[in-house]
N, C-alpha and C positions, 0 to 999 in steps of 0.2 A: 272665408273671412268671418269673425265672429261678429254678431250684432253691432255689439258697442264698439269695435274696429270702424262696423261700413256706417255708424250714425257718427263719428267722428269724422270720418272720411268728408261725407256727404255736408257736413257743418261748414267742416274749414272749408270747403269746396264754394259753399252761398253764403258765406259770414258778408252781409255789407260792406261797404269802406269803412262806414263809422263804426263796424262792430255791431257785436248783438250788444243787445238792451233787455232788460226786467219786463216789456212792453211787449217785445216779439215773443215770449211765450203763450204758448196754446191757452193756460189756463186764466191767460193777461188778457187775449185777443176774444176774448168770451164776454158781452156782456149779460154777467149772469141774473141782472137785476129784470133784463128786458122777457126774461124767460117766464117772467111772474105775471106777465099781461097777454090776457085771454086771447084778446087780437091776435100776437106774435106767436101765441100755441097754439090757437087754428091755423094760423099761416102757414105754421110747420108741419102740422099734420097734413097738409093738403099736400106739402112739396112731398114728405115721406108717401105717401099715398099713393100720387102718381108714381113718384118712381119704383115701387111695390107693383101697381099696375106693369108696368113698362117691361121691369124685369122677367114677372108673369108670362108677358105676353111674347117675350124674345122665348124663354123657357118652352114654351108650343111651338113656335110660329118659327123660332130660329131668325126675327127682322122684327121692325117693329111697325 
């Protein structure tokens, strides 16, 4: 099945009752203003970080 088949598929499959909306897009559900305060980009860097760690440590250890 081509891509754009199984992303089609996969839509109509979770479309809500009331349908999608301009809201439920990825690039809607982002706020991208929040990304500009320092706070929220060390927060992020920490979450990436550990999971860097995590992935690491399955990569040797095969568990975590």
């Amino acid at each position: 099945m081509q891509l754009k088949k199984l992303i089609k598929k996969i839509n109509k499959e979770n479309t809500p009752p009331d349908g999608w909306k301009a809201a439920d897009a990825v690039n809607k559900a982002i706020n991208w203003d929040k990304l500009k305060d320092p706070e929220v980009l060390e927060k992020l860097e920490e979450i990436f970080k550990d999971e860097e760690e995590k992935e690491s440590y399955l990569d040797v250890f095969g568990y975590e």
